[in-house]
N, C-alpha and C positions, 0 to 999 in steps of 0.2 A: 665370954659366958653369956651374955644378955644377946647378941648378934643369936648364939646355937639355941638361946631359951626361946629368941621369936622366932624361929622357925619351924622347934622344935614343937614347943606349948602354944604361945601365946601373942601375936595374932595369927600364927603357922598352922602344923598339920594337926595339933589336937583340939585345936579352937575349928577350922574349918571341918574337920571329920565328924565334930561332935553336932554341930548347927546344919550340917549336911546330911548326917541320919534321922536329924528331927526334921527337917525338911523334907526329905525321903517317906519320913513314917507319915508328915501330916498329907504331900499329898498323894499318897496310897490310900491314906483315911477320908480323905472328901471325895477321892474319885471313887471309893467302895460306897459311901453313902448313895452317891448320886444312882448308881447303879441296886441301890436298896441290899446292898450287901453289908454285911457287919465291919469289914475290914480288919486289918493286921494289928498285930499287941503294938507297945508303942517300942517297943526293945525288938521289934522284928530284923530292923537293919543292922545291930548288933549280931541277932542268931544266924541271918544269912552271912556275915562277914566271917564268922568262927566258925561255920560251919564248913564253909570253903576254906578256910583256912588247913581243915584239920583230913582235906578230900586231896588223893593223887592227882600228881602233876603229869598231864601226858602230854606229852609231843608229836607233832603230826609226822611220819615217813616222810623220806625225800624233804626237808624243809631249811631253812636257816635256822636253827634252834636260837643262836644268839638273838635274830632279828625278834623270833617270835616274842621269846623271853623279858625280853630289855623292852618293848614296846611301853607295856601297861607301865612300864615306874618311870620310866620320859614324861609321861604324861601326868602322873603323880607328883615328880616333881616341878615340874612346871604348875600347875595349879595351886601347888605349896607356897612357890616365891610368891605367886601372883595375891594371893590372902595375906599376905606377908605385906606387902609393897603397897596392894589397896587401903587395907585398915590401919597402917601406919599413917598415910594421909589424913585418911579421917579423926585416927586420933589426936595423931601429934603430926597436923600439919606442917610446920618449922622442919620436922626431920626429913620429906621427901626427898628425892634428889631431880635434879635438870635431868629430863628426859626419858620420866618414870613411867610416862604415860604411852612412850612409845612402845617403853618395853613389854609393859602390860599387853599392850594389844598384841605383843610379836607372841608370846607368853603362850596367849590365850588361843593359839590355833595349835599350840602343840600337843594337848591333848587331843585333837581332831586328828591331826598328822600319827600320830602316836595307832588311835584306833585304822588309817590305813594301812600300814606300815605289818600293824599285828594281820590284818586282812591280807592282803597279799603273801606275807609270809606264812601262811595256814597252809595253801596250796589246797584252797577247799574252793569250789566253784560260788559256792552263795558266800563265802567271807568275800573274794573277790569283786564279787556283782556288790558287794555293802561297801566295802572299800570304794571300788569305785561311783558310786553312790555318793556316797562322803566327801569324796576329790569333787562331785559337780556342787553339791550346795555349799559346800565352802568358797568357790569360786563364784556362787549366787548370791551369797550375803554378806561378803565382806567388803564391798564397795560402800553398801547402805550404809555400813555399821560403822566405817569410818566416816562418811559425813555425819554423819547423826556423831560421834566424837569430837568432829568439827567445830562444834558448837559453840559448848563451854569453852573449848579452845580459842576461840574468838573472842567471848565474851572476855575471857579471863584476860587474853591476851598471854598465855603460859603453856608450858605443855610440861610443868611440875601439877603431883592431881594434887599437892596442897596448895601450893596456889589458887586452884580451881577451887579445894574446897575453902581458901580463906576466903577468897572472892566472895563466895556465896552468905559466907556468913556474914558477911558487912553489907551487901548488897543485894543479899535476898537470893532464894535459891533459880537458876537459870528454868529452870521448869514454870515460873510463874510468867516467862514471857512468852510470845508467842510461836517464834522459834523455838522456844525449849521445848515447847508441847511437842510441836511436829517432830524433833529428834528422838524425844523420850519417847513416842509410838514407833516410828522405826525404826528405836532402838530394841525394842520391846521385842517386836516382830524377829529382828535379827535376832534376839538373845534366843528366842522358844527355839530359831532354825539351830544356833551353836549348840544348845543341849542335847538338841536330836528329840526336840518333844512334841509331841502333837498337833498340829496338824504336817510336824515337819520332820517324822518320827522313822524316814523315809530308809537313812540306812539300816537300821534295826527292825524294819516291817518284819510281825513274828512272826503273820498269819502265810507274808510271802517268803520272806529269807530265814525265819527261824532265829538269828537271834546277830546276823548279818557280821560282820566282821570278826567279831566274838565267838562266833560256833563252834570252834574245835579247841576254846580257848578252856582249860577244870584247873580247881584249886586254890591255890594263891594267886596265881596271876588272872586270872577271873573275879576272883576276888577284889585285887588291884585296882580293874578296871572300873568295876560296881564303885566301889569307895572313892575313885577317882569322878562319878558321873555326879556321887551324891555332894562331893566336895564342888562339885562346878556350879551345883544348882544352890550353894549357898555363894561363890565365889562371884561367877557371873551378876546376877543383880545386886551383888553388893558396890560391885564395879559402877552400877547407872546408878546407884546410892550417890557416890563418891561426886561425879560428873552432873548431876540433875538435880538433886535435893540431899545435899547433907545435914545433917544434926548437929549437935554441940555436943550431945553426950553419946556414950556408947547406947543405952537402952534407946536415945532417940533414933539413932540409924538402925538397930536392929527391927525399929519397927517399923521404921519405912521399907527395910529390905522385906517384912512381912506382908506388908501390903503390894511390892512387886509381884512376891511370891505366889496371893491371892490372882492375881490375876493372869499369872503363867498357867496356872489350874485351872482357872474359868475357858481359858482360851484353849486352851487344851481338851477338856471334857464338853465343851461345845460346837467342836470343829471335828471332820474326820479329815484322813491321812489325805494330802493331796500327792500325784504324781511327783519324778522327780523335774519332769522338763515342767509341770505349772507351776512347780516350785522355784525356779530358774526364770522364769517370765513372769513370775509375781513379783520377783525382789529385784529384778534389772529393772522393771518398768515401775511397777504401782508404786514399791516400797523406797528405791531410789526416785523417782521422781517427790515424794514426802519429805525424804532427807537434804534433796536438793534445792526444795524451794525454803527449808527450815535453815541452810547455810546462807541462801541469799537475804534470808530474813535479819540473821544474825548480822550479819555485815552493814546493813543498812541502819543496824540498832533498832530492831523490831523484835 
């Protein structure tokens, strides 16, 4: 019962769905200010979620129905365990398990994989050009984003994230050193690329692919998908919570995960959409070479 209840409620998919449409609404509400626009009620990502909910499901001719289908809840539940697996560390460090950390990361591309998978299987020209879009910046920021993991991994000496985050808590959070800094920026960078946010917003460009992998996708499964982006955007930086600077208490990390947040928005509403190849030669070069000298830091006890 307690195993189905944290998955279910609490730190699972009604804890992550709920902190994920406020994070949804807030930053819809600061990118509308910026833009001198009023912006959305704050129940907005409730009304669009039930609203698709309640819209036909259509299937594209000629397609894999299964593949189509099945795509968006692979990805749903994958980001379910991962809010599961993170905020158990942070609360009750003692409970993680050896090797929690790898899973997480393995976790965490499957919502990316998830959104190919649903592209391809459209048999729609611009879902495929998104999809494969998706296949190149995943293969562009997942190098960074494991050295930048690197880190605290060293420090800690573990690759349990309680460990990591007991470490932290006796010995001050990895982010105050100077390797932590250079991690937690490329890790930052990778995170805005995994969400698909601005300036890295590249599979979903709406003005070019319309809404990229997702286009032929109505209904519930559409729905899915939206729920599963807004759950990522509370799940992901709660992850460099975990690994960088954790709290003692639960309000404490939620409000470092807010202060992430701030600045996934700044970075986003400051930057425009870059190509997909300068996005590919930003993160081989600039952003790996950040992570790389942030590992050799680490190693050395810097």
């Amino acid at each position: 019962m307690t195993t189905l209840y944290n998955i279910l409620i609490f730190p699972g998919f009604l804890f992550a769905a709920l902190i994920g449409m406020l994070a949804s609404y807030i930053d819809r509400k600061v990118t509308a200010r910026i833009h001198w626009r009023k912006g959305p009620p704050l129940l907005q990502p409730v009304y669009d979620f039930v609203k698709l909910m309640g819209k036909e499901i259509i299937v594209p001719a000629e397609t894999s129905a299964l593949a189509f289908l099945s795509a968006p809840f692979f990805g749903l539940s994958a980001v379910t365990v991962v809010s599961v697996i993170v905020w158990k560390g942070l609360i009750q460090p003692q409970g993680s398990f050896v090797g929690d950390l790898i899973v997480v990361v393995y976790l965490l591309t499957i919502p990316s994989i998830a959104c190919i998978i649903g592209g391809f299987a459209s048999n729609n020209p611009l879902a495929s050009l998104g999809a494969s879009r998706e296949m190149k910046l995943i293969l562009s920021y997942e190098m960074p984003f494991l050295l930048s993991i690197l880190v605290p991994v060293i420090k800690s000496e573990s690759i349990r994230i309680g460990d990591i985050v007991s470490y932290q808590l006796v010995n001050g959070a990895v982010l105050h050193s100077y390797a932590g800094v250079l991690a937690f920026i490329s890790g930052v960078l990778c995170v805005q690329a995994k969400l698909s946010i601005a300036p890295f917003d590249i599979p979903e460009a709406e003005q070019e692919i319309i809404a990229g992998p997702a286009i032929e996708y109505s209904g519930l499964p559409l729905g899915i998908f939206k729920l599963t982006k807004w759950m990522m955007l509370f799940v992901v930086p709660s992850f460099l919570v975990a690994i960088f600077m954790p709290a003692v208490t639960v309000w404490g990390n939620l409000l470092r995960y807010a202060a992430i947040l701030v600045i996934i928005i700044l970075i986003k509403n400051t930057n425009p959409r870059v190509r997909i190849d300068q996005a590919v030669r930003f993160f081989w070069t600039w952003v790996s070479a950040i992570a790389l000298l942030a590992v050799i830091l680490a190693l050395v006890g810097l």
